[in-house]
Structures are given as structure tokens and as C-alpha cells.
N, C-alpha and C positions, 0 to 999 in steps of 0.2 A: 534708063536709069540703072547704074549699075548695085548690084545686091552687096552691101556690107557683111565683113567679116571679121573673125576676131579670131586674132594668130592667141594662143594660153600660152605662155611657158612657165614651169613648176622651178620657181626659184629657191623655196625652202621646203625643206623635207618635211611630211606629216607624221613623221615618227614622233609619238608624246601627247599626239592629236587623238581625238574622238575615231570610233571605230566608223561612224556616220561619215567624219571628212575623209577619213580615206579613203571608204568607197566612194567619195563623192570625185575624188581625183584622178583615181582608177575609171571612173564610167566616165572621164571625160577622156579618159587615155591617155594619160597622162602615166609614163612609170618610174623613170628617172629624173636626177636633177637636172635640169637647164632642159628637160624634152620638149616639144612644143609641137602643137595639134593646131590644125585653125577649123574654125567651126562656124555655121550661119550664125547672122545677130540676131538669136529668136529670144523670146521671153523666158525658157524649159532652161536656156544654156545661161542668160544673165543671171537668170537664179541661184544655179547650183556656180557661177563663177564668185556671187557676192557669199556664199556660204563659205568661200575657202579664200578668198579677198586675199588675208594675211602670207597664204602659200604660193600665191601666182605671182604673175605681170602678165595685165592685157594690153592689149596694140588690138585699136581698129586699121585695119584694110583694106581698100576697095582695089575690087576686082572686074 
């Protein structure tokens, strides 16, 4: 079975945003507009991606 993923790209800037979502953007590595990180589908990662929901786009994966 292959392990899902999830590609983040940071579509809108958290400039205006809470000092909490931007860290929360930065610890996904996320630094730039349009950058994109892919990361396992864990619980720790859906969390901190529904807390910034409004600033991304996800894509599932499989690899």
C-alpha cells in the first residue's frame, strides 16, 4: 500500500494574519507565495493545515 501525501502550496500571504498562523506556516516551510513542501498525511500535519485552510491549497499524492 502506498503511504499518502500531501503537496501544501501557500497561495495567500499571512501578512494581517495572527502571529500564531504565521508560525504555523513557517513550521510547515512554507516561506514564499506559490512555495510548496509535501509532507506525510499525519494527524500533527492535518491540524496545523486546517488552522491556515484560508492561506493554502492541498493536493493529495500517492507515492
Amino acid at each position: 500500500m502506498a503511504e499518502k501525501k500531501l503537496r501544501v502550496t501557500l497561495v495567500r500571504s499571512p501578512i494581517g494574519y495572527s502571529k500564531r498562523q504565521k508560525e504555523t506556516v513557517r513550521s510547515l516551510g512554507l516561506g514564499r507565495l506559490n512555495s510548496s513542501v509535501v509532507h506525510d498525511d499525519t494527524p500533527p500535519i492535518r491540524g496545523m493545515i486546517a488552522k491556515i485552510i484560508h492561506l493554502v491549497k492541498v493536493e493529495e499524492i500517492e507515492q
